[in-house]
C-alpha positions in Angstrom: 14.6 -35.5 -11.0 12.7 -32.1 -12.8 15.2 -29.8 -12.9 13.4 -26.2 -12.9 15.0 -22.8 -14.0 14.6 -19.5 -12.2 15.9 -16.5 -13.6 16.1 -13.3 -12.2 13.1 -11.7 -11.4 12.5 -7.7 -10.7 15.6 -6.6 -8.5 16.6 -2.9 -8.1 13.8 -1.7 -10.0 11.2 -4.2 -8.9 11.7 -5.2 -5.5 8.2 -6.8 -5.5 9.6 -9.4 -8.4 12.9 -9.9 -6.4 11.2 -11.0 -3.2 8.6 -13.0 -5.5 11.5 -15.1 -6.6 13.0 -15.5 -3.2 9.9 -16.8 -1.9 9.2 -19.3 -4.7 12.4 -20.7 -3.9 11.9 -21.1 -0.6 8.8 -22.6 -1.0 9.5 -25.2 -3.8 12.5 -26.6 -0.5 10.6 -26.5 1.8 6.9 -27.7 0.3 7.7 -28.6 -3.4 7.8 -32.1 -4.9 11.0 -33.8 -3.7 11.7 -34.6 -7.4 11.9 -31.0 -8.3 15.7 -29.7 -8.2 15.4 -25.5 -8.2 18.2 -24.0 -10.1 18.5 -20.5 -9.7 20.1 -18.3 -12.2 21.8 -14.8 -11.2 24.3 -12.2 -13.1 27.0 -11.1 -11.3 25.6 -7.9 -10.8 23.1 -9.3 -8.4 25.1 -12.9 -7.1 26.2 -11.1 -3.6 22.2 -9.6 -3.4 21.4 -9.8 0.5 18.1 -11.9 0.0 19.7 -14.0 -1.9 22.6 -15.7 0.3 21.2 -18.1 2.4 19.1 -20.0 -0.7 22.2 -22.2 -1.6 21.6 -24.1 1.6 18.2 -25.1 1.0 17.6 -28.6 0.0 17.0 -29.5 -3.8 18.3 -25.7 -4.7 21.3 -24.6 -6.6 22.0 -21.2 -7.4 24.3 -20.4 -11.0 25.7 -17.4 -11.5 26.5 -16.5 -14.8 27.2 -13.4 -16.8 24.0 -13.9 -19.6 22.1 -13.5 -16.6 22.7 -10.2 -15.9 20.0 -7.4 -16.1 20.9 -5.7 -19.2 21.9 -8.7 -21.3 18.8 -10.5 -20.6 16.7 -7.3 -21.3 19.1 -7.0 -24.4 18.0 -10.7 -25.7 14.3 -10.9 -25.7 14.6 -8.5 -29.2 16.9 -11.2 -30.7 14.8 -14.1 -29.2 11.7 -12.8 -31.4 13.6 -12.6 -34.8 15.3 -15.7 -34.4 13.3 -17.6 -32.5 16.3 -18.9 -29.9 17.8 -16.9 -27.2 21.2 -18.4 -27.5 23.2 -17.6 -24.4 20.3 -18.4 -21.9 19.2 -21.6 -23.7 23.3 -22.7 -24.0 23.6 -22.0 -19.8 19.9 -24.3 -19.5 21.4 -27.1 -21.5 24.4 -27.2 -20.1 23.3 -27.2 -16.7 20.5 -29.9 -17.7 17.6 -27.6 -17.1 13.9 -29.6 -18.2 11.9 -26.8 -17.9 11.8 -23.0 -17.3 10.2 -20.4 -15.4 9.3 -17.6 -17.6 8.7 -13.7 -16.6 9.4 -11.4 -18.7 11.7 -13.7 -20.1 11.5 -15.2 -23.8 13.5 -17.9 -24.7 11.9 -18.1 -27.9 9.6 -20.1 -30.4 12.3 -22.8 -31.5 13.3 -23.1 -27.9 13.7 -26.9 -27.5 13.2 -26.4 -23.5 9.3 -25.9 -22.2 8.6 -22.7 -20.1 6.2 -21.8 -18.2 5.1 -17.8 -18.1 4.3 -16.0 -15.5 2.2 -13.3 -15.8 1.9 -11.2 -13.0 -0.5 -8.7 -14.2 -2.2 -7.1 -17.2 -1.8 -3.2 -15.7 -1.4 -2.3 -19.6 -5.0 -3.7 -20.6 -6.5 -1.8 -17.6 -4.1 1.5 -17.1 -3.7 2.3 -20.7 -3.1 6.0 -20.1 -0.1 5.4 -17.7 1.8 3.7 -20.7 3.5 5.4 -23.3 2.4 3.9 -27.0 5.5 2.3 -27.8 5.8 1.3 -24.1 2.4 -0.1 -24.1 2.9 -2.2 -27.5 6.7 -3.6 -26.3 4.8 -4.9 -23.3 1.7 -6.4 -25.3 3.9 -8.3 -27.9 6.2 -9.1 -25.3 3.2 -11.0 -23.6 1.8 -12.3 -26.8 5.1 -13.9 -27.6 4.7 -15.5 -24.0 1.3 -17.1 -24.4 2.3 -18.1 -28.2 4.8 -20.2 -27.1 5.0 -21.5 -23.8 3.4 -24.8 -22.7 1.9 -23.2 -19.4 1.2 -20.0 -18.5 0.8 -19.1 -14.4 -1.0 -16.3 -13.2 -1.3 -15.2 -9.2 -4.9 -14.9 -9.2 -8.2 -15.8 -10.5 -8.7 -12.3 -11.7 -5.5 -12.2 -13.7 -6.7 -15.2 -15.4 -10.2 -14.0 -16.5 -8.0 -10.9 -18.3 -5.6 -13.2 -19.2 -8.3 -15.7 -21.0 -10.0 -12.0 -22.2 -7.2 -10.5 -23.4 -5.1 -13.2 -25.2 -8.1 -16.2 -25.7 -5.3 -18.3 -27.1 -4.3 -18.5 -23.7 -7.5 -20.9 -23.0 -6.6 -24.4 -21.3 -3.4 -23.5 -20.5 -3.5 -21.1 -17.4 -3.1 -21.8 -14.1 -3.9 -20.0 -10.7 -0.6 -20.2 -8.1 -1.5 -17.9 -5.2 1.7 -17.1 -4.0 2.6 -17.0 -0.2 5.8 -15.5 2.1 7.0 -17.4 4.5 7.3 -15.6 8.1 10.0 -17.9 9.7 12.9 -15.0 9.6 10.6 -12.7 10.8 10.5 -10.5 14.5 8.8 -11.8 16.9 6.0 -9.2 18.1 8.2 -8.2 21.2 11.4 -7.8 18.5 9.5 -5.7 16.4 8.0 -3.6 18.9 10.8 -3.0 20.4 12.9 -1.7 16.8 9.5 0.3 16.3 10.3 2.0 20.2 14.0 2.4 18.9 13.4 3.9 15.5 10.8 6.6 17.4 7.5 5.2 15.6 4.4 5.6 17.2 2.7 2.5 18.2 -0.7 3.5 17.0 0.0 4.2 13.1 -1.5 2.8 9.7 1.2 1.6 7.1 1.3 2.0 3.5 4.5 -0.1 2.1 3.9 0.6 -1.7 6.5 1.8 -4.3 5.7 5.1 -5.1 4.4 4.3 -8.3 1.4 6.0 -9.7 -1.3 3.4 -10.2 -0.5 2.6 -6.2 -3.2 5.8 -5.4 -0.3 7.6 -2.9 -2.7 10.5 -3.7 -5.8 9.3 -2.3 -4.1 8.5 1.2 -2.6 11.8 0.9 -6.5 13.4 0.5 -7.5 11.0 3.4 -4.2 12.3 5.6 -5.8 16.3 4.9 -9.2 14.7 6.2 -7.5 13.4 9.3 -5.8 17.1 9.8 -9.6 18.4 9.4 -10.7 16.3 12.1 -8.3 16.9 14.6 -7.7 12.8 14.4 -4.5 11.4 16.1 -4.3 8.7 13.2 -0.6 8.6 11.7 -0.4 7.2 7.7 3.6 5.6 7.6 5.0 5.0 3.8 8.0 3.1 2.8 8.6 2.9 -0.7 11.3 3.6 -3.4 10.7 6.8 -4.4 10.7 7.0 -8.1 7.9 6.0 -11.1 10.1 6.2 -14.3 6.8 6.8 -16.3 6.4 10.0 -14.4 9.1 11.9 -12.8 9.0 13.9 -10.2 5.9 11.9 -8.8 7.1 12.2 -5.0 7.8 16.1 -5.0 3.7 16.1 -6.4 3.3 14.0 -3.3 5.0 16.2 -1.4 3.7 19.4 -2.0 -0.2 18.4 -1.9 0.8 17.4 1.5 2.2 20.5 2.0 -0.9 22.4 1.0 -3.4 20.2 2.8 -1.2 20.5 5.9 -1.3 17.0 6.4 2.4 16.7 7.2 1.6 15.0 10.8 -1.0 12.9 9.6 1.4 10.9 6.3 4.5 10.8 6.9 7.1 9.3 3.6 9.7 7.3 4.8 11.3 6.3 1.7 13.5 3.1 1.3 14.3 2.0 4.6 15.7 -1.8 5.1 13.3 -5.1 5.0 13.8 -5.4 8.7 12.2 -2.4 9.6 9.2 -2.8 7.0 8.5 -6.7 9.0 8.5 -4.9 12.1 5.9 -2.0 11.0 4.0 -4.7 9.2 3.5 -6.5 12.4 3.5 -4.0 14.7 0.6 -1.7 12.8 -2.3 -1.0 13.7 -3.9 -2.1 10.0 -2.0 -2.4 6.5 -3.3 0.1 4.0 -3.4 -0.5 0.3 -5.0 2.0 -2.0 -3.7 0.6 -4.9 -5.7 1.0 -8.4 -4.5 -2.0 -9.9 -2.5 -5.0 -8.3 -2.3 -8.4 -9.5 -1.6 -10.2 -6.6 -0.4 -7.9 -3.5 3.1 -8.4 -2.1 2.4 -6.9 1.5 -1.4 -7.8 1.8 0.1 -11.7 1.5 2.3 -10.4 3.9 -0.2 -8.6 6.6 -2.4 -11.8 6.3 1.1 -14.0 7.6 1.1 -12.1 10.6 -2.7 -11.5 11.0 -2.0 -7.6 10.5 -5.8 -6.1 9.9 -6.2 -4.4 6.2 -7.7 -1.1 4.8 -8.0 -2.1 1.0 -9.7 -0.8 -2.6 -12.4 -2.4 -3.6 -10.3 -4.4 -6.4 -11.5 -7.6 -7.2 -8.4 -8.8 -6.6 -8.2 -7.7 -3.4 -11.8 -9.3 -2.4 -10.1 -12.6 -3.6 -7.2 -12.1 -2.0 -8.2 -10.6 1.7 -12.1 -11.1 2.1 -12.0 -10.2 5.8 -10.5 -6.4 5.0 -12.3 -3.5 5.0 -12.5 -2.1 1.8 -13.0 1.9 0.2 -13.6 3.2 -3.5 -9.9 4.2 -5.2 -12.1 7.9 -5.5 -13.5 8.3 -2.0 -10.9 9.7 0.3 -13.8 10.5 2.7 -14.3 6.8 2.5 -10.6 6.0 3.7 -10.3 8.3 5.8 -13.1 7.0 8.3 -11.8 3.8 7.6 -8.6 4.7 8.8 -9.9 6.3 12.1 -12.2 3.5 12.7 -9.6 1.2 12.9 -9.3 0.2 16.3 -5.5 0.5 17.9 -3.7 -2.8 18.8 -2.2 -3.9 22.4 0.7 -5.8 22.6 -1.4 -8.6 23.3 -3.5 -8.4 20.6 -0.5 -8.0 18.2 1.3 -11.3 19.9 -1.6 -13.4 19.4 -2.6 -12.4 16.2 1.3 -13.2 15.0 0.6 -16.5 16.7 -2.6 -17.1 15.1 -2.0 -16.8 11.7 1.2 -18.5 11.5 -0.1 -21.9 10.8 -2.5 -20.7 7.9 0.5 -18.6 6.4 2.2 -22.0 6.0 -0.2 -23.9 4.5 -0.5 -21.2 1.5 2.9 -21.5 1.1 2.7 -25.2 0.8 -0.8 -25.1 -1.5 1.8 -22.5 -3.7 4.7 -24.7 -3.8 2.0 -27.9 -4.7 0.6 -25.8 -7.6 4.3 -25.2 -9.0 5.4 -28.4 -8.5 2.7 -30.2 -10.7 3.0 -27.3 -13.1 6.7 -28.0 -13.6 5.9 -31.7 -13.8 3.2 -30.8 -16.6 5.1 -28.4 -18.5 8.2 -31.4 -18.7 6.0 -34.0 -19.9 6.1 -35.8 -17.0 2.7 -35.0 -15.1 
């Protein structure tokens, strides 16, 4: 038996990470290799963490709690990890728990670490958005990454683009990536007639197009916002929904900038900001929209376009390569051209219920077998990275 640490990833500030790690776990019980034991590793600050409760009772999974694990000490450690070259209290909670190997983001257990890891990178944002980091910010993410590709024994990325910046950006990366697509599972999920009907209840118009990004700044809010003044021009009946957390740490105040170029364009019935609203209600607009939109200038591998292809929702998407990789079949604008988006967004054709049922339906069996080509990829990754492949 492998036995494979998980530590935290993302949480209150990255709730793309946190569902990330939920689904890897998931998918390693229900796909992985049946000699691969998943130990997850919490603080206490996040143990009682609502996505996280039912993953004790998954097969070959164990979830530790345990105070190094905690969001500030393990941000704490990575400084002391470099200089010494051992990060002490998370490598004494491995060992003593028997861990072989270790799953790596944004985590450094350092270059005497006598446990393997594996890295995950999900992105190189930095490299490509330089101007939305500050300089010391920008350099404490590159040596952070550097440190990762220096001294881990395998280092995952989500897509095939990540690893062509990877390989460009830090060459001594070469012959040890590898590509995991990641995948959400759908089982938990409303049924079309559930979700419709908590769309009915919560007042939402059945013919809308959702935006579910974080309102950071390289998501392009701006651009839909342009497109939503269009729609106003045009006397269009096309609604843009967005959920989100509402706040970009690299630039406050982003959302009232949101707010009041609505506001000027006159575009408040044409994008609407929800803010946070719970994961149940996101599943049900997901499903129940008439396309998923994504203006993003910069993703790595997209959280809700994985999770609009598992229920066969239809996408509006920038033309990132990533995003060609990742959803071929969407319909795709320039990050620039609100014009662009905004007749893609009323050329969008509305959904029936029937549509919407069997499109749920239909794309259920695919969304499963990404989950298990993910799980496959991790699995012989973990056996690779412990010696034992």
């Amino acid at each position: 038996m492998i036995r494979l640490a998980i530590p935290p990833i993302g949480g209150k500030g990255w709730f793309g990470g946190w569902m990330y790690m939920r689904n890897m776990v998931r998918a390693l019980a229900e796909h992985g290799d049946p000699d691969i034991e998943t130990l997850l590793f919490l603080g206490p600050d996040r143990a009682d963490d609502r996505y996280v409760r039912d993953l004790p009772d998954l097969p070959r999974t164990r979830v530790i709690i345990d105070p190094a694990f905690a969001e500030d000490r393990v941000r704490g450690g990575i400084g002391r990890a470099l200089v010494t070259g051992h990060n002490a209290p998370l490598l004494a909670t491995y060992r003593r728990e028997g861990v072989d190997v270790a799953f790596c983001p944004a985590i450094y257990l350092g270059w005497r670490s006598p446990i393997p890891s594996i890295a995950w990178i999900p992105d190189f944002q930095h490299r490509r958005l330089p101007h939305m980091f500050g300089r010391a910010t920008w350099w404490k993410r590159d040596l952070g990454f550097r440190a990762q590709v220096a001294s881990s024994a395998i280092i995952i990325l989500s897509s095939e683009d990540a690893e062509r910046d990877c390989l460009a950006f830090y060459p001594g990366a070469r012959d040890r990536t590898r590509v995991a697509r990641f995948a959400v599972p759908i089982d938990g999920w409303p049924t079309a007639d559930a979700a419709w009907a908590r769309l009915r209840a919560e007042e939402i118009a059945e013919d809308f197009v959702f935006l579910p990004n974080q309102l950071w700044q390289h998501k392009n809010h701006m651009l839909a916002v342009e497109a939503a003044g269009l729609l106003a021009q045009r006397g269009s009946n096309r609604q843009i929904l967005v959920t989100g957390h509402g706040e970009d740490p690299r630039r406050p105040g982003y959302r009232a900038e949101i707010e009041a170029r609505i506001a000027a364009l006159g575009a408040g019935e044409h994008i609407r900001l929800l803010g946070s609203v719970d994961h149940g209600l996101v599943q049900a607009m997901m499903i129940g929209a008439t396309a998923l939109l994504n203006p993003s200038r910069f993703e790595g591998w997209s959280t809700t376009v994985e999770e609009a292809k598992a229920v066969g929702t239809p996408m509006l998407l920038s033309d990132l390569p990533v995003h060609r990789e990742q959803a071929p079949d969407a319909r795709f604008f320039a990050t620039d051209d609100a014009a662009a988006l905004a007749d893609a967004i009323e050329a969008a054709p509305p959904r029936s219920f029937a549509q919407v049922e069997s499109a749920v339906a239909g794309a259920r069996e695919a969304s499963r077998a990404r989950q298990s080509a993910f799980a496959s990829v991790v699995s012989r990754v973990a056996r690779e990275a412990a010696g034992r492949g």
